[in-house]
TORDREN-878678 format. One record per residue: x, y, z of N, C-alpha, C in turn; residue in one letter. Coordinates in steps of 0.001 Angstrom, whole numbers, plus 524288, in hexadecimal, padded with zeros to 5 digits. Example, Ala and Ser with C-alpha at 12.3 -4.5 7.8 and 13.67 -1.06 7.14 Angstrom:
2
833867E9C681E788300C7EE6C81E78833907F31C81E78A/832327F73681BA8835667FBDC81BE4832648001E81EBES/
//
This chain:
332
803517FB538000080000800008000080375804E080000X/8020B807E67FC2B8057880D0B7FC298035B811337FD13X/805C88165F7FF108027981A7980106805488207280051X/80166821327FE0780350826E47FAA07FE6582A727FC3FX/7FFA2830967F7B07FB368363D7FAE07F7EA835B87F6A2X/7F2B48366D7F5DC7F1AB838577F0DD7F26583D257F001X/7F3CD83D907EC357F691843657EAB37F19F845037E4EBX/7EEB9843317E1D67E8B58442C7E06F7E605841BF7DFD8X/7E06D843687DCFB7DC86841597DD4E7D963843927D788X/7D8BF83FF27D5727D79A8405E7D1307D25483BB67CF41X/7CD0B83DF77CE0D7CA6B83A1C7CCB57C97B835997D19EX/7C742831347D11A7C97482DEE7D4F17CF3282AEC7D53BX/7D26E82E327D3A87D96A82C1B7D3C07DB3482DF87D7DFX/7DC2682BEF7D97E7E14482DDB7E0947E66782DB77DE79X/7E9F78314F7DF667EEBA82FF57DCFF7F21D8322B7E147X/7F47982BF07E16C7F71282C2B7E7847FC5A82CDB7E474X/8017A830317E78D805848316C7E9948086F82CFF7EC73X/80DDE82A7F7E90880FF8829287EE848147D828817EA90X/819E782B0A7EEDD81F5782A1F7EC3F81ED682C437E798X/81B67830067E6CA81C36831957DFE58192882F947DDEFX/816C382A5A7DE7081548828497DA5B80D21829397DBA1X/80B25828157D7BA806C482AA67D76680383825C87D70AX/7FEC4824C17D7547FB818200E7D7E57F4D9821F67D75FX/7F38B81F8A7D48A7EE78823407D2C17EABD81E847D3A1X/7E6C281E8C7D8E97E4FC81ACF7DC927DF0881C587DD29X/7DC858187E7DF397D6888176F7DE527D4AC817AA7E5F7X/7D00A818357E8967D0498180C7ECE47CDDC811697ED9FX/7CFAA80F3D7F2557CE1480B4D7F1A97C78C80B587F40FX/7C496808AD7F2577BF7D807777F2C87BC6F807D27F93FX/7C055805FB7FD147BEE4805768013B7BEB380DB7804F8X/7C19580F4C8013E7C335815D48025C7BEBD819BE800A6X/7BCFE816727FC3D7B8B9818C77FBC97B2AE818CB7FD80X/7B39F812C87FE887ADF68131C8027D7AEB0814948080EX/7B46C81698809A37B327816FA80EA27B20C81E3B80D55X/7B24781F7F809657B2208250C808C57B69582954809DBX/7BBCC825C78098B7C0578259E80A127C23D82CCA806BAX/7C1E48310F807DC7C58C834318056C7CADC833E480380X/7CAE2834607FFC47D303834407FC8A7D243839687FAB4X/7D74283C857FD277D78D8401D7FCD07DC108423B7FADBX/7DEE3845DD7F62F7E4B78470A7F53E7E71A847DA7F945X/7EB21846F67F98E7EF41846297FFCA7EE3E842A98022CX/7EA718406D8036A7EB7F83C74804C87ED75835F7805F9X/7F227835EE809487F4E88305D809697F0BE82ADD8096AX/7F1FA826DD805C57F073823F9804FF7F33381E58804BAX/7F02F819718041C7F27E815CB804C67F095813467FFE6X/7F5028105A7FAC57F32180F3D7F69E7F4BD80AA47F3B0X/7F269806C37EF927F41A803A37EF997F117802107E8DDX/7F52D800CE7E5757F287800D17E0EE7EDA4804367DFA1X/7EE9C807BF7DF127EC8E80BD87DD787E79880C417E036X/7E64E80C117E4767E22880B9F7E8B37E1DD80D197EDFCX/7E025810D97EF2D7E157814CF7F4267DF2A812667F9D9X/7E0C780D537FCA57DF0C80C02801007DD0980D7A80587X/7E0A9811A4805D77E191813B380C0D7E1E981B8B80AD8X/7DE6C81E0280E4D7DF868225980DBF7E2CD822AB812BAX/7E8368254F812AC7E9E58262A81AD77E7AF82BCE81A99X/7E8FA82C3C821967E81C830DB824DA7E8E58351F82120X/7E69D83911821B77E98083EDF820977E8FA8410D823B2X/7EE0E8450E8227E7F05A8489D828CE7EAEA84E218263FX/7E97684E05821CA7E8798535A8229B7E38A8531581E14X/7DDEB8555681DF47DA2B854E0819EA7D6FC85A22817D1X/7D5DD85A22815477D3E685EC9814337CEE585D1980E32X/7CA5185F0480FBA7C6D285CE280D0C7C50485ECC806C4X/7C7668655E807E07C6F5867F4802867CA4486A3380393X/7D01B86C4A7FFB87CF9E867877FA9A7D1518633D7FE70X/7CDE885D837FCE17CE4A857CA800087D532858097FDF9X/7D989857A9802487DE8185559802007E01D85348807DBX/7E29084FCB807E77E4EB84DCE80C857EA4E84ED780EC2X/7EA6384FB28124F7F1E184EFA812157F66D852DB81241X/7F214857D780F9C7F68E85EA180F907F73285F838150BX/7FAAD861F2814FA7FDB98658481A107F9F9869D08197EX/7F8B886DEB816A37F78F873D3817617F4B3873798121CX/7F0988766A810F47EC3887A7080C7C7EEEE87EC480B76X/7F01A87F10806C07F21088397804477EC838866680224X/7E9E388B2E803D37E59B88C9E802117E8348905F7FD52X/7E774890E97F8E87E9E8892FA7F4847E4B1897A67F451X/7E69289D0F7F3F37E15C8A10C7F3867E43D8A59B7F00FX/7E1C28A68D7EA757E41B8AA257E7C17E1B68AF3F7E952X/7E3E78B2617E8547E3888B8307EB637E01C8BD197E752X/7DF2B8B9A77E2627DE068BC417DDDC7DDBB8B7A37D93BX/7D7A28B7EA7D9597D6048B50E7D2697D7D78AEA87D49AX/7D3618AD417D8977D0288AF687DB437D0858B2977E01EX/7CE2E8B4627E2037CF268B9877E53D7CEB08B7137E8D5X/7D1FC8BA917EE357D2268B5DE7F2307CBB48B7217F4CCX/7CCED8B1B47F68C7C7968B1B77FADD7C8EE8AF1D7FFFAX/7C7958B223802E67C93E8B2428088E7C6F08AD9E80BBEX/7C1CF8ADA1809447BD2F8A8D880C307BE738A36D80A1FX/7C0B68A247805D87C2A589E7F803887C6BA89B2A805A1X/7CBC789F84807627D0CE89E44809D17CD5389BA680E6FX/7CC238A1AB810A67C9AE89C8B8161F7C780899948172CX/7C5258974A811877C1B5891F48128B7C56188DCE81226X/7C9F388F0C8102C7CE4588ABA80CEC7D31988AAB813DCX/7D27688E7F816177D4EC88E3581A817D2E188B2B81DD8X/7CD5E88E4A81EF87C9FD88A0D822247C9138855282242X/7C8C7883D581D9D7C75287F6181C7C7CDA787BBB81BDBX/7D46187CCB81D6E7D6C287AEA81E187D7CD879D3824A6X/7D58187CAB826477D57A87D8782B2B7D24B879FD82EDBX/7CE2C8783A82C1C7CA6C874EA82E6C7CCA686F9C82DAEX/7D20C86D58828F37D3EF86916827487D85086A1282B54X/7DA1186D8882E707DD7786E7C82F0E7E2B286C8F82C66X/7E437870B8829167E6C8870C1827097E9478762682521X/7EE0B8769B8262C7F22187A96824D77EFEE87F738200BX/7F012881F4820F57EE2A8873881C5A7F429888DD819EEX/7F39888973815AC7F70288D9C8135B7F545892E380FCCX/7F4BF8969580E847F3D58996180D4E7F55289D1F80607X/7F3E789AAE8012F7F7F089CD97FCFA7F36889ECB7FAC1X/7F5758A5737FA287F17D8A8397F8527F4D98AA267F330X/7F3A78A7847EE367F4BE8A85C7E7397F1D28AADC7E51CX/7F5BF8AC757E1C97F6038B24A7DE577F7618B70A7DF8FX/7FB238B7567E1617FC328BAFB7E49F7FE488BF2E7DF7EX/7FFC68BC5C7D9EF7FF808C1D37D69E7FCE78C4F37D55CX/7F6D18C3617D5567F3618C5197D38F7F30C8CB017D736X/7F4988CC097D97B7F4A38D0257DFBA7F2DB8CFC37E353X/7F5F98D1287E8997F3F78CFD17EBF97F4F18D4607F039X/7F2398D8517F12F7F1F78DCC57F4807F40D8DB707FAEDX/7F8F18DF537FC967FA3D8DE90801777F6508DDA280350X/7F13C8E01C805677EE018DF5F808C57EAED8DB7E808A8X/7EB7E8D857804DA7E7BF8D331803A67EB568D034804F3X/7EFF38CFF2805F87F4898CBAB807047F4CF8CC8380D2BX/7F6478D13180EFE7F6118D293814547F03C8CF87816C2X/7EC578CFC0814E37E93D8CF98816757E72F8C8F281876X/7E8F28C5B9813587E8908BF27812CD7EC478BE0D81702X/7F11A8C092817207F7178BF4881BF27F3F48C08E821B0X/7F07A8C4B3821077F03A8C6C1826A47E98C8C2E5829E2X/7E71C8BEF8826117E4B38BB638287E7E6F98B7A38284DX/7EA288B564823A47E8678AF14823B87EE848AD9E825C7X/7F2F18B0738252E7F82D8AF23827957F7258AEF482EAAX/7F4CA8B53482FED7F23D8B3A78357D7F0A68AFD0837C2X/7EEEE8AC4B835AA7EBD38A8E3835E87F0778A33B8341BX/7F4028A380834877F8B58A03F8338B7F8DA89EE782FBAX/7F58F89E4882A187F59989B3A8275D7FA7089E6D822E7X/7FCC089B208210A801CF89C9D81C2D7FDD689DD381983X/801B08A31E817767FFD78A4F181340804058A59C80DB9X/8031A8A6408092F807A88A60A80488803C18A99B8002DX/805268AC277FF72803258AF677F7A4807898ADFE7F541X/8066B8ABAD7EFF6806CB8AA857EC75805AC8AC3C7E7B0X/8076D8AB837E231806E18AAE57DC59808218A81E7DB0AX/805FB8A4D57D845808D08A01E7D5E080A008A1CE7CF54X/807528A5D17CE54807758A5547C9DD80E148A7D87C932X/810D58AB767CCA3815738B0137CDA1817828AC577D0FEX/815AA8A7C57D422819598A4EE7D72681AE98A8477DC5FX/817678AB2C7DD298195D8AD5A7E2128170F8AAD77E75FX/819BF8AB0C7EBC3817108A8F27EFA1817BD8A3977EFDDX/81A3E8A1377EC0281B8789B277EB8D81EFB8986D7EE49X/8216B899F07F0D08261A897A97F22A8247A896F57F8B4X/8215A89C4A7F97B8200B89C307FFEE81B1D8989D80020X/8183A897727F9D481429893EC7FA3C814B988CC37FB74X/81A3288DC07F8D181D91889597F8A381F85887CA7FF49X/82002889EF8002782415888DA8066C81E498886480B3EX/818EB8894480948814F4887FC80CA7813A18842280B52X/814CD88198806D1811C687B29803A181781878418067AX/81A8A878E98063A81FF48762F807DB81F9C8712880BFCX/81F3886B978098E82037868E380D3281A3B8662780E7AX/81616867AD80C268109E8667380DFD80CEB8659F80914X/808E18636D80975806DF8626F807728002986632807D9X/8002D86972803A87FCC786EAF8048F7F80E86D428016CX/7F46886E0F8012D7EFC986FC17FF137EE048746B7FC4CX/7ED0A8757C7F7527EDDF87AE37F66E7E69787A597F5DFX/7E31287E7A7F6917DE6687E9D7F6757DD618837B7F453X/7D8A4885757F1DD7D6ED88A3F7F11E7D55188B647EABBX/7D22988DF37EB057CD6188F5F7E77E7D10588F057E04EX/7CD9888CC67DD5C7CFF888BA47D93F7D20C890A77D6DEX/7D70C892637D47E7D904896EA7D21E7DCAD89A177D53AX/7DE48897F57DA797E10789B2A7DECE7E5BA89A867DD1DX/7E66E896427D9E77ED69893E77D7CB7F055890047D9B6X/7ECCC88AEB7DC337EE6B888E97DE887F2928861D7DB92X/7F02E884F97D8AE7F36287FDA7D2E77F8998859C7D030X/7F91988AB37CFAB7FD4788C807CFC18016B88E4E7D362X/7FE3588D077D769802CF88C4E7DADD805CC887C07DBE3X/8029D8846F7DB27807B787FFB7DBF980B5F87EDF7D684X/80867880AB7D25480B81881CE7CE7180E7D884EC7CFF8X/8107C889A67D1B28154788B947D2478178D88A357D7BDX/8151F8842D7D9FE818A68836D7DF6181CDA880637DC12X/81A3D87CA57D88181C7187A2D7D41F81B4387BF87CEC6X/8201287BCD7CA3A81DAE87D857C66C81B9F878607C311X/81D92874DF7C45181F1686DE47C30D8190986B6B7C285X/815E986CAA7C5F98119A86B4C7C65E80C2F86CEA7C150X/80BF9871AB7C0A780788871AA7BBFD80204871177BE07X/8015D8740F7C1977FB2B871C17C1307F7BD877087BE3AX/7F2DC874887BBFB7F11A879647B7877EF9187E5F7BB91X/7EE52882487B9CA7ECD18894E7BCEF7E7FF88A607B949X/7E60588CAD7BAEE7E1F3890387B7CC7E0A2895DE7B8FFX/7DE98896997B68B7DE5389E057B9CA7D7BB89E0A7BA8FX/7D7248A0B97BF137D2608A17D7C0DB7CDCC8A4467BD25X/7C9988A47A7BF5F7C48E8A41C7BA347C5448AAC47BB47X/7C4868AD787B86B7C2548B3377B9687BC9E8B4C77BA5CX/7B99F8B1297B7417B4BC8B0FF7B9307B1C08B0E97BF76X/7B5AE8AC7B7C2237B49E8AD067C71B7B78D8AB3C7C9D0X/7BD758AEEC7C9217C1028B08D7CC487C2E88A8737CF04X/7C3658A5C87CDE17C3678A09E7CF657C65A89BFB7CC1DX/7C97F89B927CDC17CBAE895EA7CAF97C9CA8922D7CA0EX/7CB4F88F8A7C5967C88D889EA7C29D7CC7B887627C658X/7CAE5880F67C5B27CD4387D247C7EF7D0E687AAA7C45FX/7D66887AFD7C8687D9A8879707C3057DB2C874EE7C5F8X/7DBF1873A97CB367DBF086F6F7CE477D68686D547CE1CX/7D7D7866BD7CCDF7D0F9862847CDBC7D2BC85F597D29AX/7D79C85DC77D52E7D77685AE67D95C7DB8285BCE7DCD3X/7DCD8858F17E1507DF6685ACC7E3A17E37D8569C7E1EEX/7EA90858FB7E3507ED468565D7E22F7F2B2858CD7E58FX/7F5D3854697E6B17FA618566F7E8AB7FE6C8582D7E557X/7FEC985CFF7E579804E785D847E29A808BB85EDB7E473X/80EF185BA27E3598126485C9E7E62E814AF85FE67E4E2X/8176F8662D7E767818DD86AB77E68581F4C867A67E786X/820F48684F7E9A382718864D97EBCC825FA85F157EDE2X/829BD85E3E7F00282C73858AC7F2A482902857C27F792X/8281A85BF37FA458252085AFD7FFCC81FCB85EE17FF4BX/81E3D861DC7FC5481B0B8656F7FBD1816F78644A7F7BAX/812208628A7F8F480C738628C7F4A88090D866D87F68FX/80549866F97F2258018686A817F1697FCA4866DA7EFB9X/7F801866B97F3D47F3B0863DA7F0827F067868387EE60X/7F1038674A7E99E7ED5E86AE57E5007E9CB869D57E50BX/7E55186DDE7E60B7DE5286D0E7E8067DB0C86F337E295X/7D69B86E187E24B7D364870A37DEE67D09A8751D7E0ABX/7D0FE879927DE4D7CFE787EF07E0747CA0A87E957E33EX/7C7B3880647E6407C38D87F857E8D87C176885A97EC52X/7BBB7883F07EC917BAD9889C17F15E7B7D68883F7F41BX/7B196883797F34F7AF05882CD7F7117B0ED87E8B7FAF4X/7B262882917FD197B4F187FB08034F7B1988813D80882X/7ABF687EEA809707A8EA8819C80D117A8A78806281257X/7A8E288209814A17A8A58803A81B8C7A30B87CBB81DAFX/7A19B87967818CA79D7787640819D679E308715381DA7X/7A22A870E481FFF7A36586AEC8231F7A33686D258288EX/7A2AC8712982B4F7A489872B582FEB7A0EA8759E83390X/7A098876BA8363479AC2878D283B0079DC287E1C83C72X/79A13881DE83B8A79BC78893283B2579E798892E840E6X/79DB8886D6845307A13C8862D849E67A6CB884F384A4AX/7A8B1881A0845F67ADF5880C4843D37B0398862B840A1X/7ADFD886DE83F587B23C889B4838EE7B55C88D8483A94X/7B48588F47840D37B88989426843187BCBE890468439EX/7BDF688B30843C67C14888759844657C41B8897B84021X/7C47D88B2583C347C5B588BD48369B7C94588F0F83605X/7C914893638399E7CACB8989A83A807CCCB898F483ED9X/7D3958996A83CAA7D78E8986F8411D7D7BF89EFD84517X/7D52F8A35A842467D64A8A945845617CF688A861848EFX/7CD498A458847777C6BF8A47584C3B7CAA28A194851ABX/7CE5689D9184FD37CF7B8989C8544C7CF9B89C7B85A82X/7D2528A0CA85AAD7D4A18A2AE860FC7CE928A5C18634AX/7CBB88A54A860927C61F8A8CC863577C1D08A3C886245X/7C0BF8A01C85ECD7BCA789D2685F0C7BB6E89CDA865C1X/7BEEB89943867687BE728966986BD47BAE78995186F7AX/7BDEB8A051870FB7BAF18A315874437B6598A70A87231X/7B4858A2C786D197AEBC8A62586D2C7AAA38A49D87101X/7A5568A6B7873317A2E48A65D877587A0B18A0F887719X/79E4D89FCD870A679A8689B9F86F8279D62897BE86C30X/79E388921A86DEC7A1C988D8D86D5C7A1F588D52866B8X/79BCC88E36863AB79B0688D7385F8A79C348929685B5AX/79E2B8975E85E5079D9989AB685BDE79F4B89B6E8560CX/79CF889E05852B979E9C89E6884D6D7A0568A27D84C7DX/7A0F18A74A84F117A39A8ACFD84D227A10F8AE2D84A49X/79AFE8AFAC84B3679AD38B1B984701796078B73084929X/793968B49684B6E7906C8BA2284EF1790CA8B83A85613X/7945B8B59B857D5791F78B26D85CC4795278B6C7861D9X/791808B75786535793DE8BB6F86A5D7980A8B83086C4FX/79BE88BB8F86DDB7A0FC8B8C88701E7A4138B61586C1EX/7A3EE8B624867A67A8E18B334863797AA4F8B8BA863B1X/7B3488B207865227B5678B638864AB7B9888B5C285EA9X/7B6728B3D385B277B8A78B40A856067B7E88B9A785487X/7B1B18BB49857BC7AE9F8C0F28549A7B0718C44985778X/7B43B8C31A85BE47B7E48C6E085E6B7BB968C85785C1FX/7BC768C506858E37C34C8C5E58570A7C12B8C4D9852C8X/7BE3A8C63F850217BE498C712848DE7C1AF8C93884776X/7C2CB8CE9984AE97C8068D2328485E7CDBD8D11084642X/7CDBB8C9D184A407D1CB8CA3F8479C7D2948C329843E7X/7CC248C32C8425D7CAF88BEF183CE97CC168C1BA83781X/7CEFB8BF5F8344C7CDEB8C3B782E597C7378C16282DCCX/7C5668C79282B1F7BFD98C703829457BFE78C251825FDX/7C2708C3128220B7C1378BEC781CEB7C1F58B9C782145X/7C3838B888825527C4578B18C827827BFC58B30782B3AX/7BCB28B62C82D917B7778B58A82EFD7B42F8B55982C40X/7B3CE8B6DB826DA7ADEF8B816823967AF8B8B20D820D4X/7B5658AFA381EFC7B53C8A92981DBC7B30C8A6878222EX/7B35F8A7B9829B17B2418A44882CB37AC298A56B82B07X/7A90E8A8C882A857A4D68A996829EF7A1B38A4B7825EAX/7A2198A675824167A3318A3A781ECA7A0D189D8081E29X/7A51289B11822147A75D894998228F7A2CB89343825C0X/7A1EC8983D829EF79C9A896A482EB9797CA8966882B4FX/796AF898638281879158896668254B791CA893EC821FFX/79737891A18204A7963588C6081C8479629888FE81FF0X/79850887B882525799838846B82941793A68845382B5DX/78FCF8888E82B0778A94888A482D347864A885C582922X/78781885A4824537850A8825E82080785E187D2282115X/78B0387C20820C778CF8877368235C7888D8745882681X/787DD877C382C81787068753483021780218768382FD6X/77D0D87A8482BF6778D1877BE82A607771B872A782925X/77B0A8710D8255877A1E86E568219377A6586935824ECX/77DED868108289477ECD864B982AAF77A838637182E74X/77A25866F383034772CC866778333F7704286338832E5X/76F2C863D582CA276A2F8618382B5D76C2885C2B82965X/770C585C78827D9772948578D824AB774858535682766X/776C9854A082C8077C39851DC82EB677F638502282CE9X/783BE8513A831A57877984E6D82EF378B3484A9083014X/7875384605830F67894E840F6831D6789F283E6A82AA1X/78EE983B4C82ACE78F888389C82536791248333282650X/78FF682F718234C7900F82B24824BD795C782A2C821F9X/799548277B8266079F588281D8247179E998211F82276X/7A2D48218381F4C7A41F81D3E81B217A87B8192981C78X/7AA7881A138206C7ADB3815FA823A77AE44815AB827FBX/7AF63810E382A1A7AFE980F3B82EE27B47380BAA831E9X/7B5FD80DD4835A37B94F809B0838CC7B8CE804F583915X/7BCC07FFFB838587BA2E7FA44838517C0A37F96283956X/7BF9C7F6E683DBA7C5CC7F49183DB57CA9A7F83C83E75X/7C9077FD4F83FB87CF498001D83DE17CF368021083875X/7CB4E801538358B7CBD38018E82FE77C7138050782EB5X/7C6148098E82A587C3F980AF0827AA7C1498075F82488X/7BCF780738822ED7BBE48040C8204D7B40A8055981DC7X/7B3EF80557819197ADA280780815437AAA0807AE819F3X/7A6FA809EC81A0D7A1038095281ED679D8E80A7D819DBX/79A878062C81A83794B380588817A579063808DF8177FX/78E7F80C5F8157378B7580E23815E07867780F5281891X/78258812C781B0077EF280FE281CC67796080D4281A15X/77A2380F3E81751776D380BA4811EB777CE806EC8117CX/77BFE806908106E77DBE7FFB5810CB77F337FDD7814DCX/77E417FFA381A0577F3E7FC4181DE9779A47FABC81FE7X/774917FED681DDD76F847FD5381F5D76DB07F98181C89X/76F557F8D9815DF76E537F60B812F1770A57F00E81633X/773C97EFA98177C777ED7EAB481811774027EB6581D1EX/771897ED8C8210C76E867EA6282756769FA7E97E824D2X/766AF7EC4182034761317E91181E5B762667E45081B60X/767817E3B58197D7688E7DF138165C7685E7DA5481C23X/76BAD7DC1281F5F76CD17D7B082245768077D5DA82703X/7644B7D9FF8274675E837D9EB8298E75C447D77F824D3X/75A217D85B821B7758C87D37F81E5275A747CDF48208DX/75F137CDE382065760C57C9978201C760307C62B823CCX/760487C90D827DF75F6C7C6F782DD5758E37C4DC82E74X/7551E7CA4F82C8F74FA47C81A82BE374E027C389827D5X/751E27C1EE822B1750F17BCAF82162751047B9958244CX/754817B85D825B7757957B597827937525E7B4AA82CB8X/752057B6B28305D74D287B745834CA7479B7B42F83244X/745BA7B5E382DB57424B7B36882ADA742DA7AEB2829B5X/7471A7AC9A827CB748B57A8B3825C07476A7A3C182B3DX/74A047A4C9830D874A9C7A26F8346C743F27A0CE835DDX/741787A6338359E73DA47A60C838BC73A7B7A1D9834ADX/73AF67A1D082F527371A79D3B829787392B797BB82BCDX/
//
């Protein structure tokens, strides 16, 4: 049994990684009825072209689905498309809830970029610890310091189709080739020039998993009581608001609404935001619940298919039948 990463995903092809050599593999049958996720990055166990065993991962992240990165490179062009503030922080937030490492590369920096709009991105989101880097890929500027934050790890680059993700790693490497397109003018937005996710290796110890550009990323999984979890400048005042559940948002005694002064607006009007998609959420769930009937079960130490409950009712009227023949039969 051999065990390599998948490095993509293509169609139903897994194409596992190992020593170089490449292996283009099927999932095995039992993975799929247990409802088994295979995910890029993730280590696997393989054997004639047939994926047995998924192992542990240290690290998951559900959109874009990859396993296995160190840190999210959120890629946000500064111009064409224009930045958007509520966006970043959904792509933050939402690394944050995977916990997982943020990095910060805001491209195009030729297009212009006004001291006070630069001062301004440095003076929330660096506050807030997260690395920050501007960039051009197209002038190559900013590359080298973009280079020395990918160094050694295995990154995730994410963010809205047309930001440059696929030219930047073209100028991390020029060797590589992946196609560019230029954004629509019609509506300011990039076509998709990435269809899947895939690992590419920038150096010897350094990859980049290349994502497909994306934006609906909604705070539909989570209860409006969480999402200040999200927001590392709420963490030192949540605790001592008056009411356990508080949401910051009209409640006496929050002391988030004490210290707004020193939230940037744009990361309260995104927390805003997240609380009424997080409040749809937890409509919806109301009425629906949300119990799901899971697809495997413990037996032995072992994972192993769980039957449906359709077919496990089918299989007790089969075997009640059987029992009431059988009763008939004795009693003739």
């Amino acid at each position: 049994m051999a065990e390599g990463q998948i490095y993509k995903i293509h169609s139903d092809l897994y194409y596992v990684k190992k020593d170089g050599q490449i292996s283009a593999c099927k999932i095995r049958e039992v993975l799929k009825k247990q409802r088994e996720s295979v995910l890029v990055g993730d280590f696997v166990e393989f054997d004639q072209g047939v994926i047995k065993k998924v192992l542990p991962r240290k690290t998951f992240i559900k959109r874009p689905a990859v396993a296995n990165v160190d840190q999210i490179v959120v890629v946000t062009a500064l111009k064409q498309p224009d930045l958007d503030f509520t966006q970043l922080d959904r792509y933050i937030a939402f690394a944050k809830y995977y916990n997982i490492p943020v990095v910060l590369c805001f491209n195009k920096e030729d297009l212009g970029l006004e001291d006070s709009e630069a001062d301004k991105i440095i003076s929330i989101y660096s506050s807030l610890g997260y690395k920050t880097v501007f960039t051009s890929a197209t002038e190559k500027r900013g590359i080298d310091e973009f280079r020395n934050l990918l160094k050694g790890k295995v990154s995730a680059l994410c963010g809205y189709s047309g930001v440059g993700k696929s030219s930047l790693i073209n100028a991390l490497n020029p060797d590589i080739h992946l196609k560019t397109r230029d954004v629509s003018a019609k509506i300011n937005r990039g076509t998709h020039t990435t269809r899947h996710c895939e690992i590419i290796s920038i150096d010897g110890n350094t990859s980049i998993v290349d994502t497909p550009g994306f934006s609906n990323v909604k705070f539909d999984f989570i209860m409006p009581q969480s999402v200040d979890l999200l927001f590392v400048e709420m963490l030192p005042y949540r605790q001592h608001c008056k009411f356990k559940n508080c949401l910051h948002i009209k409640e006496s005694g929050c002391m988030v609404l004490s210290n707004l002064n020193k939230i940037a607006p744009t990361r309260y009007e995104s927390y805003l935001k997240f609380v009424a998609e997080a409040f749809e959420y937890k409509e919806k769930v109301k009425y629906s619940g949300l119990k799901k009937e899971t697809f495997q079960k413990i037996k032995n130490d072992n994972v192993v298919a769980k039957i449906s409950s359709k077919k496990r009712q089918a299989s007790r009227n089969t075997n009640r039948q059987k029992i009431y023949k059988e009763i008939d039969e004795d009693e003739n």
